[in-house]
py3Dmol code that shows the C-alpha trace and the ligand (Angstrom):
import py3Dmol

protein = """\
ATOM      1  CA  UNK A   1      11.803   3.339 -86.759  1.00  0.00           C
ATOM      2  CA  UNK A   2      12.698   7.002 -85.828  1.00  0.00           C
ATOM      3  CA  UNK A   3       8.678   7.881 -85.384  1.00  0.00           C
ATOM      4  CA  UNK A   4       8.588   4.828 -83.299  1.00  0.00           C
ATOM      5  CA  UNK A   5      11.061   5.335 -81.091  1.00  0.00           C
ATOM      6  CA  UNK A   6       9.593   8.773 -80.150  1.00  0.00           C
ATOM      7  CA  UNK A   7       6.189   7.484 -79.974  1.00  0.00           C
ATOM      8  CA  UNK A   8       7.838   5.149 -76.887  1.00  0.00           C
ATOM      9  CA  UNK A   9       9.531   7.891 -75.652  1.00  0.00           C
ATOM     10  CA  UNK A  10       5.929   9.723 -75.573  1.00  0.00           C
ATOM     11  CA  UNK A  11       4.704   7.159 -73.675  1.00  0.00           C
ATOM     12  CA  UNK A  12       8.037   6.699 -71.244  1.00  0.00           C
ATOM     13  CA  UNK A  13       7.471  10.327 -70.264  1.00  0.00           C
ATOM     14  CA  UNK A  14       3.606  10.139 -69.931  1.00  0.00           C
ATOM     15  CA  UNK A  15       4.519   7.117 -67.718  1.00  0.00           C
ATOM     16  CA  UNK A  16       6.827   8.661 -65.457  1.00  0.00           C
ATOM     17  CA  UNK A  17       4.411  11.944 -65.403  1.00  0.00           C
ATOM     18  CA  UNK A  18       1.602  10.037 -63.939  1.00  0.00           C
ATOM     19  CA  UNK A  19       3.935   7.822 -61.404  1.00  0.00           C
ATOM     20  CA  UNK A  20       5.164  11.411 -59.912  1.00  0.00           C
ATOM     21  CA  UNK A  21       1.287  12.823 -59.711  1.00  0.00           C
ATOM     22  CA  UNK A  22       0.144   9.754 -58.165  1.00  0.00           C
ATOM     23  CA  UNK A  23       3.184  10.365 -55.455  1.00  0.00           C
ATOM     24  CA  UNK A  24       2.979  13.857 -55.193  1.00  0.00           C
ATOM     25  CA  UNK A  25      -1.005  13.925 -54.435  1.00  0.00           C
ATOM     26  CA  UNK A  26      -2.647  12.934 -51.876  1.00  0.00           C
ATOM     27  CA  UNK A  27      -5.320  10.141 -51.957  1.00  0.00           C
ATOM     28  CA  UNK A  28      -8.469  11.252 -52.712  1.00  0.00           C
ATOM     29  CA  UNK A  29     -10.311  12.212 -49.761  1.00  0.00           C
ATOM     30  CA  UNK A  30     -12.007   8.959 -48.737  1.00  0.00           C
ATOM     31  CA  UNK A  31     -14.481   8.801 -45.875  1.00  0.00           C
ATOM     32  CA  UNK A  32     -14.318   5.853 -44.051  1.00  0.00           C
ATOM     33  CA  UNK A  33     -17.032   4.379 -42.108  1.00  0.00           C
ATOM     34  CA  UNK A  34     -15.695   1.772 -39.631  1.00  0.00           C
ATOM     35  CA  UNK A  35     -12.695   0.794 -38.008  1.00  0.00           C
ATOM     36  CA  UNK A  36     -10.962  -2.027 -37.875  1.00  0.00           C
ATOM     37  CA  UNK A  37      -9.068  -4.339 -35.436  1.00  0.00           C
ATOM     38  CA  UNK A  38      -6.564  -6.687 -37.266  1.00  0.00           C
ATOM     39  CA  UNK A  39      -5.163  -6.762 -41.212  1.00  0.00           C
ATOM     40  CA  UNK A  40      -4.779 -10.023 -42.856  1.00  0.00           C
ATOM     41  CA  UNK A  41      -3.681 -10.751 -46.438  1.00  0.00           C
ATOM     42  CA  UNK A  42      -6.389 -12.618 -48.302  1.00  0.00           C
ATOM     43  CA  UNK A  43      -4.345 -13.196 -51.624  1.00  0.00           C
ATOM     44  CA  UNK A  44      -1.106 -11.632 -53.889  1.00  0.00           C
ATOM     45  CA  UNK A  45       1.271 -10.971 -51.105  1.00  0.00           C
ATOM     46  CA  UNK A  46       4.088 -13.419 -52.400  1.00  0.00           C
ATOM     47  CA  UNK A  47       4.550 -13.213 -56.083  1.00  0.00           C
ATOM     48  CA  UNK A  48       6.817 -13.085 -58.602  1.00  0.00           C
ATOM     49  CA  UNK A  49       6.843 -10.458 -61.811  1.00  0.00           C
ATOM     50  CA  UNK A  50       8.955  -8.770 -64.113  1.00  0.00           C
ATOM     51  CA  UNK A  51      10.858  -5.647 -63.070  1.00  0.00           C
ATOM     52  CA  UNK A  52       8.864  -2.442 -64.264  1.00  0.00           C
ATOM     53  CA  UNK A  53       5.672  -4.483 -64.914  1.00  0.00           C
ATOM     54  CA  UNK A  54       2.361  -4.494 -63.253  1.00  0.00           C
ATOM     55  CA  UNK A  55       1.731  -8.188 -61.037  1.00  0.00           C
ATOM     56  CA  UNK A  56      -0.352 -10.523 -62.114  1.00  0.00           C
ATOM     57  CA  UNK A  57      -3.057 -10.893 -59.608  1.00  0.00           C
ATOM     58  CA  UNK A  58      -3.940  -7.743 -57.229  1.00  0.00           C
ATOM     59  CA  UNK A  59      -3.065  -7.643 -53.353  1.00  0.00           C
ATOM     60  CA  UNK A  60      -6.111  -8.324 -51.394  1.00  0.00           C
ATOM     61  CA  UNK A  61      -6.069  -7.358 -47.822  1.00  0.00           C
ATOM     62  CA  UNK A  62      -9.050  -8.537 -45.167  1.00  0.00           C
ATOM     63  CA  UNK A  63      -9.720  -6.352 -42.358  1.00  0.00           C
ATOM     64  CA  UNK A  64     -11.565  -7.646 -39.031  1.00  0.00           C
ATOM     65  CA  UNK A  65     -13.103  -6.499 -35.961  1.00  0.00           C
ATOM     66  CA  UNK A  66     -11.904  -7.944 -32.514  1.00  0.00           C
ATOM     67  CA  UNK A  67     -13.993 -10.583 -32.935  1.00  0.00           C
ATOM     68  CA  UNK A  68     -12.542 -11.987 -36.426  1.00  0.00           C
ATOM     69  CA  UNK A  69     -15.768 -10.341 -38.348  1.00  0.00           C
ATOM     70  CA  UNK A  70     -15.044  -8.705 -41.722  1.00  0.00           C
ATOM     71  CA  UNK A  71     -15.183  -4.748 -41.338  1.00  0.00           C
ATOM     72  CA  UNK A  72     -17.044  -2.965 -44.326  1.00  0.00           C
ATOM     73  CA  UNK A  73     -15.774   0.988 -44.819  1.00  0.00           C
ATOM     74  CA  UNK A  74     -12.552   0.549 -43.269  1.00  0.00           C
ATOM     75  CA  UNK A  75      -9.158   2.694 -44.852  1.00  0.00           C
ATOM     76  CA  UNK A  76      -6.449   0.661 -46.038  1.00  0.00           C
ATOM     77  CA  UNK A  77      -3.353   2.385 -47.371  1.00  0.00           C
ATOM     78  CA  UNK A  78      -0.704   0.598 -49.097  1.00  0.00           C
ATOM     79  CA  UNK A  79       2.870   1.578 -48.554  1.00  0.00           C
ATOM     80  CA  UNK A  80       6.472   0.576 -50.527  1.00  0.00           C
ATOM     81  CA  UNK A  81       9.428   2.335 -51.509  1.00  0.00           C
ATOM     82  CA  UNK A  82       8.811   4.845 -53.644  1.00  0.00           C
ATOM     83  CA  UNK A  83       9.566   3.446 -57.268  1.00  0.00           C
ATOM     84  CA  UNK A  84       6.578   0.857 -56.566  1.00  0.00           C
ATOM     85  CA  UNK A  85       2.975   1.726 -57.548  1.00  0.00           C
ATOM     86  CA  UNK A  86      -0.544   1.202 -56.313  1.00  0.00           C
ATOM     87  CA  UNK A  87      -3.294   1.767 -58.148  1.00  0.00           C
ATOM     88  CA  UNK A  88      -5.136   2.596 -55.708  1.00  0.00           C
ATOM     89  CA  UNK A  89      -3.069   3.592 -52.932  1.00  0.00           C
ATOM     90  CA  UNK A  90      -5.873   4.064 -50.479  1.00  0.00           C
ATOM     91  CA  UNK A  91      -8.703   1.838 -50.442  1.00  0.00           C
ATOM     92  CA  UNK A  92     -12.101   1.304 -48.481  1.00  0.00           C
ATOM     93  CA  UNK A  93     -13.069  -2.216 -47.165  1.00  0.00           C
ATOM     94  CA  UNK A  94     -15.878  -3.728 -49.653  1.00  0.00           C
ATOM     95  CA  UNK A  95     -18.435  -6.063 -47.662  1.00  0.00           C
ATOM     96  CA  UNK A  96     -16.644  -8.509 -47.069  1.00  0.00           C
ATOM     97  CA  UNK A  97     -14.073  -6.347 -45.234  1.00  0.00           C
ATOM     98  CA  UNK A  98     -11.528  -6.463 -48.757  1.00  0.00           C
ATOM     99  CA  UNK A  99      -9.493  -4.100 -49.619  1.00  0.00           C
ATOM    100  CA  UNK A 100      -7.916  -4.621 -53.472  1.00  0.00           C
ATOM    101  CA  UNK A 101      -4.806  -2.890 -55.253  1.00  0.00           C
ATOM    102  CA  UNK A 102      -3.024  -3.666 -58.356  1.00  0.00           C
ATOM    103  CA  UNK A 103       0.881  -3.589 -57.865  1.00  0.00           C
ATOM    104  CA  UNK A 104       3.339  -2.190 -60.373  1.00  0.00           C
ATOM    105  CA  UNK A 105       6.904  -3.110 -59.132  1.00  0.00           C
ATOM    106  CA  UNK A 106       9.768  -1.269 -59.456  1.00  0.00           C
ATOM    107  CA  UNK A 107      12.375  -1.581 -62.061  1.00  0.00           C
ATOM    108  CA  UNK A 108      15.417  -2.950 -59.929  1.00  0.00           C
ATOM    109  CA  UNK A 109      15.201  -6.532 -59.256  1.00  0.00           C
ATOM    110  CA  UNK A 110      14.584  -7.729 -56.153  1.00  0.00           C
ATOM    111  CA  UNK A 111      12.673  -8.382 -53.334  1.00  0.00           C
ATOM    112  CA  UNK A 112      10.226  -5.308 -52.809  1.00  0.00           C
ATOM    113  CA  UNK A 113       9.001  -4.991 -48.657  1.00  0.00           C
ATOM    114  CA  UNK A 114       5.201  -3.705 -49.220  1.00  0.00           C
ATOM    115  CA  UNK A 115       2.642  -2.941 -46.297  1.00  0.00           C
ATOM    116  CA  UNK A 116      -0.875  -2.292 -45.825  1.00  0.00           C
ATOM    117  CA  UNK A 117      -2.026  -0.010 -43.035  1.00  0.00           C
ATOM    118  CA  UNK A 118      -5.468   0.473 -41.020  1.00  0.00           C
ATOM    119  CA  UNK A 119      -5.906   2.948 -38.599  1.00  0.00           C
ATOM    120  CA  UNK A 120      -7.119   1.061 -35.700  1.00  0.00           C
ATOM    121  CA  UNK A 121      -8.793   2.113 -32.072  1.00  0.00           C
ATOM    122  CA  UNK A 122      -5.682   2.786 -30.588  1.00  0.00           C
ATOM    123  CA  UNK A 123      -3.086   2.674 -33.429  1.00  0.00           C
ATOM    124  CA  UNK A 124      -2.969   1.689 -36.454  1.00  0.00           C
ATOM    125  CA  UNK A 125      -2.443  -1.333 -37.211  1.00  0.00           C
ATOM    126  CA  UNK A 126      -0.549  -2.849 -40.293  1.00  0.00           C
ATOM    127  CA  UNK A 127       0.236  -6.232 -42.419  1.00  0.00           C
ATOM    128  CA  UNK A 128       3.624  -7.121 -44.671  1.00  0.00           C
ATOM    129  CA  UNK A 129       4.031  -8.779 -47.490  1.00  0.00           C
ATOM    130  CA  UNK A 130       7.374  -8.906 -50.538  1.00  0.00           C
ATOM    131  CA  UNK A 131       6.638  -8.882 -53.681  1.00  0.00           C
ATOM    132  CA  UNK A 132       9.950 -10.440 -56.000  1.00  0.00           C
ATOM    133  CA  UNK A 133      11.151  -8.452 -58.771  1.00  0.00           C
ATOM    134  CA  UNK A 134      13.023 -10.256 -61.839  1.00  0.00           C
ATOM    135  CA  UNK A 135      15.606  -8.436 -64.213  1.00  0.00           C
ATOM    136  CA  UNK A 136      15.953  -9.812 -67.905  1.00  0.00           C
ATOM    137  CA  UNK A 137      18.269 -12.546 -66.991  1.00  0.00           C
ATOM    138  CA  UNK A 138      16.388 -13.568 -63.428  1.00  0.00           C
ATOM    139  CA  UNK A 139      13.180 -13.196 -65.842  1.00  0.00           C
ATOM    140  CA  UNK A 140      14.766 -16.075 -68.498  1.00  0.00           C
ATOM    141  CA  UNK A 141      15.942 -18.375 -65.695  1.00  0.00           C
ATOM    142  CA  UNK A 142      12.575 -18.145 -64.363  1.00  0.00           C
ATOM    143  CA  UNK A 143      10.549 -19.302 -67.582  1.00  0.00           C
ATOM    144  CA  UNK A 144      13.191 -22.307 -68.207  1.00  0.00           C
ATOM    145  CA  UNK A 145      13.001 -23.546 -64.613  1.00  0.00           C
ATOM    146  CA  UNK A 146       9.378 -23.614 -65.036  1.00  0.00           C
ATOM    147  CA  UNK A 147      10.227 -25.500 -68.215  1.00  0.00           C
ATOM    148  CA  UNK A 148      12.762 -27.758 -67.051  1.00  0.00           C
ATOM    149  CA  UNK A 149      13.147 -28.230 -63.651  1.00  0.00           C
ATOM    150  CA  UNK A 150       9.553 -27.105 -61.693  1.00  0.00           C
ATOM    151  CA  UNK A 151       7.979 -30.533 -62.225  1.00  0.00           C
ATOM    152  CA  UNK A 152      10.500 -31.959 -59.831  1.00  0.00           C
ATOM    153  CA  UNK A 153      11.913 -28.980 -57.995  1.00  0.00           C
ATOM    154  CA  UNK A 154       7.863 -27.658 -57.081  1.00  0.00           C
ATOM    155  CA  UNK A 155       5.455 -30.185 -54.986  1.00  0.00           C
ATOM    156  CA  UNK A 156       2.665 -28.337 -56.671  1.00  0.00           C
ATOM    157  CA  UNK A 157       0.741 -29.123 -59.756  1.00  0.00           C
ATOM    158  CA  UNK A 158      -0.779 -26.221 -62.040  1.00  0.00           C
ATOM    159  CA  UNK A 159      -2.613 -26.369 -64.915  1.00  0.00           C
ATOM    160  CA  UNK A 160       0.043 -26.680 -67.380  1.00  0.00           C
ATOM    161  CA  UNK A 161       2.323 -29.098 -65.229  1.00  0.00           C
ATOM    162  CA  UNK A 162       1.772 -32.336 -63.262  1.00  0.00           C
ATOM    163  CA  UNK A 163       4.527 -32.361 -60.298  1.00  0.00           C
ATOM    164  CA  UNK A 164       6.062 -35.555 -60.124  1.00  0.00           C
ATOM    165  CA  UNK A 165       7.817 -34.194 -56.848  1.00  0.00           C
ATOM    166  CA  UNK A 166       5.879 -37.448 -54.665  1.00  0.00           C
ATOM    167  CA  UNK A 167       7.452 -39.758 -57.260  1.00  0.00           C
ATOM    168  CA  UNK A 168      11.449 -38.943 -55.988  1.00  0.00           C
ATOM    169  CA  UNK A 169      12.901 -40.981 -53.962  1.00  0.00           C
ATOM    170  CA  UNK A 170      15.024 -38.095 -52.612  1.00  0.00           C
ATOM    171  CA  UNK A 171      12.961 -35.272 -52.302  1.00  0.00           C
ATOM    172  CA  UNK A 172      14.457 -32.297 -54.087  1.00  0.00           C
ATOM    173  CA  UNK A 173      14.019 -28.476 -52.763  1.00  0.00           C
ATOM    174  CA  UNK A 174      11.719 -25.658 -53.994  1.00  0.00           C
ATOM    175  CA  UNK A 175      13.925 -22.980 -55.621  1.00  0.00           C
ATOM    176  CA  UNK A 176      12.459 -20.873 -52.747  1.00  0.00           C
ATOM    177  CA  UNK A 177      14.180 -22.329 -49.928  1.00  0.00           C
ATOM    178  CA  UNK A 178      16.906 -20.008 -48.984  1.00  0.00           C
ATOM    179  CA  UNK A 179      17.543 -22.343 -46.278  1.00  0.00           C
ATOM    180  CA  UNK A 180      19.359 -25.150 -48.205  1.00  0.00           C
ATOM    181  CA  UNK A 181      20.051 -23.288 -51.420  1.00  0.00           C
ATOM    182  CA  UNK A 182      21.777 -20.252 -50.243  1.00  0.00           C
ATOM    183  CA  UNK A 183      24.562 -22.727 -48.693  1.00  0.00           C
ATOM    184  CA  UNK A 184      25.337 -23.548 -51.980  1.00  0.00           C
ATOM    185  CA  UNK A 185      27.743 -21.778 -53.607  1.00  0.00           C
ATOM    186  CA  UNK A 186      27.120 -20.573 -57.565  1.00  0.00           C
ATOM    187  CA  UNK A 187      29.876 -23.111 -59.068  1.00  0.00           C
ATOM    188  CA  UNK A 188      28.260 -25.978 -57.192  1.00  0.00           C
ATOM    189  CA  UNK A 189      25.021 -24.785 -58.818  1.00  0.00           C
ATOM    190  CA  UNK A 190      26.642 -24.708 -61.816  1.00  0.00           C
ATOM    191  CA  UNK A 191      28.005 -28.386 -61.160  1.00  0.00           C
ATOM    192  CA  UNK A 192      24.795 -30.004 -60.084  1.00  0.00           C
ATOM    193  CA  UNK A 193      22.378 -28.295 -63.081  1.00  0.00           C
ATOM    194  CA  UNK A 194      25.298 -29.028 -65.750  1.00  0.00           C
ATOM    195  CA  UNK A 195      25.991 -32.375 -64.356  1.00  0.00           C
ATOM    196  CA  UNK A 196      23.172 -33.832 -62.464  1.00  0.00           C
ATOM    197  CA  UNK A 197      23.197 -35.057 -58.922  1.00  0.00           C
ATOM    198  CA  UNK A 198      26.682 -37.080 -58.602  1.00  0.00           C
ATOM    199  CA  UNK A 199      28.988 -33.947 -59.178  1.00  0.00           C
ATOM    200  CA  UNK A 200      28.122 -32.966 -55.656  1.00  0.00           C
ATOM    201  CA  UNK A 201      27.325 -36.754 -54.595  1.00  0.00           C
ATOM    202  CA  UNK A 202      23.729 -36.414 -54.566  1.00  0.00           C
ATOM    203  CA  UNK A 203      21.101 -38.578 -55.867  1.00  0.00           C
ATOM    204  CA  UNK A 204      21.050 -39.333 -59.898  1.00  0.00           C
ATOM    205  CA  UNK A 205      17.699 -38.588 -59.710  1.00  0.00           C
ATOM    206  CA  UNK A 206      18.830 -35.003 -60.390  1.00  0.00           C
ATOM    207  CA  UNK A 207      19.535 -34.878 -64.284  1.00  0.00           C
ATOM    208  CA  UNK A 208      22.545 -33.426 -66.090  1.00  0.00           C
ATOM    209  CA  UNK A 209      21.711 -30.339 -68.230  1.00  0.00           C
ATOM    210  CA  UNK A 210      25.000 -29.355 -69.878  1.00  0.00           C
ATOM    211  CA  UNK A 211      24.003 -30.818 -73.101  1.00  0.00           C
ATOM    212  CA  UNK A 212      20.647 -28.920 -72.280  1.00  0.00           C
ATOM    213  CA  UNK A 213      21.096 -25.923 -71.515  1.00  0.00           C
ATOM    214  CA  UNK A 214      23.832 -23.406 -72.150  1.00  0.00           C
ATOM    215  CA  UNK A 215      25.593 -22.155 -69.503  1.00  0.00           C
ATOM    216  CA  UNK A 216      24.248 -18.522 -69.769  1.00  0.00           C
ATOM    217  CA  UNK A 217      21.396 -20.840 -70.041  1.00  0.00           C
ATOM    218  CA  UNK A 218      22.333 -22.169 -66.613  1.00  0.00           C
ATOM    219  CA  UNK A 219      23.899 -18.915 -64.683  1.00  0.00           C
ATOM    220  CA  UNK A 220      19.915 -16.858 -66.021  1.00  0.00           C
ATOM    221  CA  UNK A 221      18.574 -20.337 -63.719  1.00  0.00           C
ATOM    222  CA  UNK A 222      21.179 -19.292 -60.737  1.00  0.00           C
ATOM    223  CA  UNK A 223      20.099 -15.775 -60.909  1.00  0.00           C
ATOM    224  CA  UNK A 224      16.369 -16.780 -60.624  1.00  0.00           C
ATOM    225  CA  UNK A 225      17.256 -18.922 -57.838  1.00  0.00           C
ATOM    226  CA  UNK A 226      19.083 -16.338 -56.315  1.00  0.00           C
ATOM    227  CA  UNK A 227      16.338 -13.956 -56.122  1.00  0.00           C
ATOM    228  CA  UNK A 228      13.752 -16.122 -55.215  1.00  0.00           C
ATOM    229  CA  UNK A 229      15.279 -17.657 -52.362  1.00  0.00           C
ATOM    230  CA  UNK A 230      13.436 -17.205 -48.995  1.00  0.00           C
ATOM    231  CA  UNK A 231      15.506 -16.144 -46.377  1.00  0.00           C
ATOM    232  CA  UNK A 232      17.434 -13.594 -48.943  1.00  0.00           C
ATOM    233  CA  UNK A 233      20.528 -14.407 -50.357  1.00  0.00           C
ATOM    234  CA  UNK A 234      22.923 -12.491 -48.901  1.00  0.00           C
ATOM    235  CA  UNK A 235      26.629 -13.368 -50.852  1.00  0.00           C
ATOM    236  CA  UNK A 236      29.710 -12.635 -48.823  1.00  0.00           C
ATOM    237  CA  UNK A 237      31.721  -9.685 -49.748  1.00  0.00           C
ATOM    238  CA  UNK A 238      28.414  -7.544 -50.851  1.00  0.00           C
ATOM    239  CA  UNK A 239      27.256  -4.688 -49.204  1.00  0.00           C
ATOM    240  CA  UNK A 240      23.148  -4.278 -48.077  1.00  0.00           C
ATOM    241  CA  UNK A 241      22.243  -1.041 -46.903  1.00  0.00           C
ATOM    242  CA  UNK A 242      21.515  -0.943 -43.152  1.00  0.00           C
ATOM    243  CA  UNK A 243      18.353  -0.455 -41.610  1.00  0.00           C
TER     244      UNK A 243
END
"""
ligand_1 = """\
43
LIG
C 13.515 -35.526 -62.668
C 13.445 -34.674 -61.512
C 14.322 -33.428 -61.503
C 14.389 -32.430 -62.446
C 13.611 -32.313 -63.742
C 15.333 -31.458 -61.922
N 15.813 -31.849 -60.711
Fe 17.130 -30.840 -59.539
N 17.070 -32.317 -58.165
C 16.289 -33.448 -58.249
C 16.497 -34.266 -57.068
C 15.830 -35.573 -56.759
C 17.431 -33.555 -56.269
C 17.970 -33.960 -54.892
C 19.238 -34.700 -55.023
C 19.804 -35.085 -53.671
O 19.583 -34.327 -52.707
O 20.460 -36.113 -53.590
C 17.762 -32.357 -56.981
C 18.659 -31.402 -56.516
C 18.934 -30.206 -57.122
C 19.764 -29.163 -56.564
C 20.449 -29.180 -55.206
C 19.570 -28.522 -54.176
C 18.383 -29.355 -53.838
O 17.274 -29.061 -54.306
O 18.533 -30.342 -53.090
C 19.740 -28.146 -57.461
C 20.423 -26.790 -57.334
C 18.940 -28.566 -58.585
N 18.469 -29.818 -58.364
C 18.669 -27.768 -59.680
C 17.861 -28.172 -60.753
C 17.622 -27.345 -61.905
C 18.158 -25.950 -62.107
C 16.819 -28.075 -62.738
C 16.294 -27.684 -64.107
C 17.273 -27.222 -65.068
C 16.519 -29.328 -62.071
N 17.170 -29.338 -60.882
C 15.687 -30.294 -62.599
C 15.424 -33.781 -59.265
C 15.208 -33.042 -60.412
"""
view = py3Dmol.view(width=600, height=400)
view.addModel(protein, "pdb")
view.setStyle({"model": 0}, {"cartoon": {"style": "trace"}})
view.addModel(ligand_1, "xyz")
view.setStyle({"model": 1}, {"stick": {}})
view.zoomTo()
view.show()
């Protein structure tokens, strides 16, 4: 127990060692051999991982030329605050003007502003994209929301799950829309998961969980949805810092 606890403590430090190199350095001298026009994102710029943890698919970034052709050779670097990772950092444009990083977010949850520059003709020119961090609890609401609630509260299918969102009568909201959820305060969440639809005079076409789901069962969902939502939820009586 002892010998393993060390050996993750071994690894904790070798962890952090390489995270402060990879800051302190600069990139490695890359030469590149065109210059771009206009940064896209081609794939990765909105998801959703664990704290700490390494995102599932890379960032892809396309650069293009005035006229919307992919540039080859171009330098991308990637930018966030400083507890997030690239590996890379700096990246040339393949062939078909991509530039690819793998993201490893930071280990307070939340939503993390990232950015991808190009130097262009006559500045540089640069995309944006947020990556979401969970916590432990956001991390458990997310996995039963997939389990209980996606098939209705997500118009998309995936593999594992068939949406039967075009079934409802009354549509219901994807867990990202800040718009509609953030209005609603945490006890009404509570009311409407543990109670279904009619506690806030909705449809019955939203179930009752309480017999479900516990409610530390139900407060992990509101703390998914929370962090998730798209504007940001910004509670009253909490101070943001100011930019
Ligand atoms: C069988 C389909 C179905 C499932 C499963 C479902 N919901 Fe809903 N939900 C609805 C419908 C339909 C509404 C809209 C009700 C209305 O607006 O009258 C709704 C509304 C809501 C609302 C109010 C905001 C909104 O989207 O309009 C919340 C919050 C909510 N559901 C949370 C959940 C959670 C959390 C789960 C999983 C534990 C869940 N729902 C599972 C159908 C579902």
């Amino acid at each position: 127990m002892i010998r393993r606890s060390m050996a993750y403590a071994a690894l904790l430090l070798m962890g952090v060692g390489t995270g402060c190199k990879q800051k302190s350095a600069p990139s490695p001298a890359l030469k590149p051999t065109a210059i771009g026009a206009a940064i896209t994102e081609s794939s990765g710029g909105k998801q959703v991982g664990p704290t700490g943890t390494a995102l599932k698919d890379p960032l892809v970034v396309q650069v293009n030329d005035e006229q919307g052709a992919a540039v080859a050779g171009a330098l991308v670097d990637f930018h966030g605050p400083a507890s997030v990772r690239f590996e890379p950092a700096s990246v040339l444009t393949d062939s078909s003007g991509q530039a690819t990083t793998a993201v490893v977010l930071g280990t307070i949850s939340g939503r993390y502003q990232l950015s991808a520059t190009t130097p262009g003709k006559a500045h540089a020119v640069t995309l944006q994209v947020a990556e979401t961090a969970l916590g432990y609890q956001q991390q458990l609401g997310s996995i039963l929301a997939d389990k209980y609630c996606n098939r209705c509260h997500n118009p998309e299918s995936s593999a594992e799950r068939v949406s039967n969102y075009d079934n409802l009568e009354v549509k219901p909201h994807p867990f990202t829309e800040g718009d509609t959820l953030n209005k609603i305060s945490d006890a009404d969440l509570m009311a409407i998961i543990q109670h279904g639809g009619p506690a806030l005079s909705r449809s019955a076409l939203m179930p009752p969980y309480a017999n479900t789901l516990s409610s530390a069962e139900v407060q992990a969902i509101i703390a998914y949805v929370r962090v998730v939502s798209d504007p940001p939820y910004r509670p009253a009586g909490t101070v943001y810092e100011q930019k």
